[in-house]
C-alpha positions as CSV (number, residue, x, y, z in Angstrom):
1,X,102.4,85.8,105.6
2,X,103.5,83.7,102.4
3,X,101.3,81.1,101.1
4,X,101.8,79.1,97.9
5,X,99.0,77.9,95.3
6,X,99.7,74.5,93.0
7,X,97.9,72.7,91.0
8,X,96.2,71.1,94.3
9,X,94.7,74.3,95.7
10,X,96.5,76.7,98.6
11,X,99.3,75.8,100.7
12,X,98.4,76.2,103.4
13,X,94.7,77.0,102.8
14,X,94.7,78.4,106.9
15,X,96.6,81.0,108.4
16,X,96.0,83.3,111.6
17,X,96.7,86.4,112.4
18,X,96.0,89.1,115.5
19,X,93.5,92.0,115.4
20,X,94.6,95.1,114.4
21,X,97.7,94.5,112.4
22,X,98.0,95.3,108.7
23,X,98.9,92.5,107.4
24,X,101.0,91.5,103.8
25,X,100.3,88.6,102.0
26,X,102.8,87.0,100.0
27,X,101.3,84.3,97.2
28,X,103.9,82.6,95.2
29,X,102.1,80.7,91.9
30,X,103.5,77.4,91.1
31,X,100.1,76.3,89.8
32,X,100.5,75.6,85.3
33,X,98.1,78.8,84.8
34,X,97.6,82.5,85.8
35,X,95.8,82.9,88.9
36,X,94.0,85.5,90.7
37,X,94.4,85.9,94.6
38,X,91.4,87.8,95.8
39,X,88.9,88.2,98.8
40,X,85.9,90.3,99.1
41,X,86.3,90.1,102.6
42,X,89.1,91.6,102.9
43,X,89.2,93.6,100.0
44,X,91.9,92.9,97.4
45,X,92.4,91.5,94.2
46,X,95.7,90.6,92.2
47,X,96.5,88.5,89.0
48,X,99.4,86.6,89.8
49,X,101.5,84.6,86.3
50,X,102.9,81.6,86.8
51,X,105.7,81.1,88.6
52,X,106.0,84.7,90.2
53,X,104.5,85.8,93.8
54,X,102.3,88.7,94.5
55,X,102.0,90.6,97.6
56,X,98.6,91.8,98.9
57,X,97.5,93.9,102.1
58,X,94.7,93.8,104.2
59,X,93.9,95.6,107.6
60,X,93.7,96.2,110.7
61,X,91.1,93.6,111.0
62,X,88.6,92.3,113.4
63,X,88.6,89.3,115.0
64,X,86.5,86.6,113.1
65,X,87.2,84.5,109.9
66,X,88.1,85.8,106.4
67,X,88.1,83.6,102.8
68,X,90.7,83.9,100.3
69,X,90.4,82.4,97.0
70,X,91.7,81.5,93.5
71,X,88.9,83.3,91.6
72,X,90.7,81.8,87.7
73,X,90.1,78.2,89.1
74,X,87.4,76.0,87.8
75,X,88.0,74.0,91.3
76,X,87.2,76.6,93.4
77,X,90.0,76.7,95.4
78,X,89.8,78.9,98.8
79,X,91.5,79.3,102.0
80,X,91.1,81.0,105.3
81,X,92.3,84.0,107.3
82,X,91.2,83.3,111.2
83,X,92.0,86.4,112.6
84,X,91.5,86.7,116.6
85,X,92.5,88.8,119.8
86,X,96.3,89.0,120.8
């Protein structure tokens, strides 16, 4: 499940998945800084440098709706995991 961040925040800053899987998520960092993908929902963490791409896994999960975010931005910027029955 790749996403990207830039300068602009998460691209895209939604993605679903079905309950139950593990999932792997792939973030690629074009952004001009280090970043750090992470989620206390789902329970990960991972600096990421600039222009590399980090992979992250999370799961089996429950249906319902799970944030991801850029925790090195001043901006705040966040996505979502919507995560629902097959």
């Amino acid at each position: 499940m790749p996403i990207t961040l830039t300068d602009s925040g998460f691209l895209p800053n939604e993605l679903t998945a079905f309950a139950g899987k593990k999932l792997n998520i792939r973030m690629t960092n074009i952004s001009s800084r280090v970043a750090e993908l992470e989620s206390y929902d789902m329970k990960f963490e991972k600096i990421t440098p600039q222009g590399k791409t980090v992979s992250v896994f999370a799961g089996p999960l429950r249906p319902g709706k799970y944030r991801f975010f850029d925790d090195y931005s001043l901006s705040g910027y966040s996505g979502w995991l919507t995560v629902r029955e097959e």
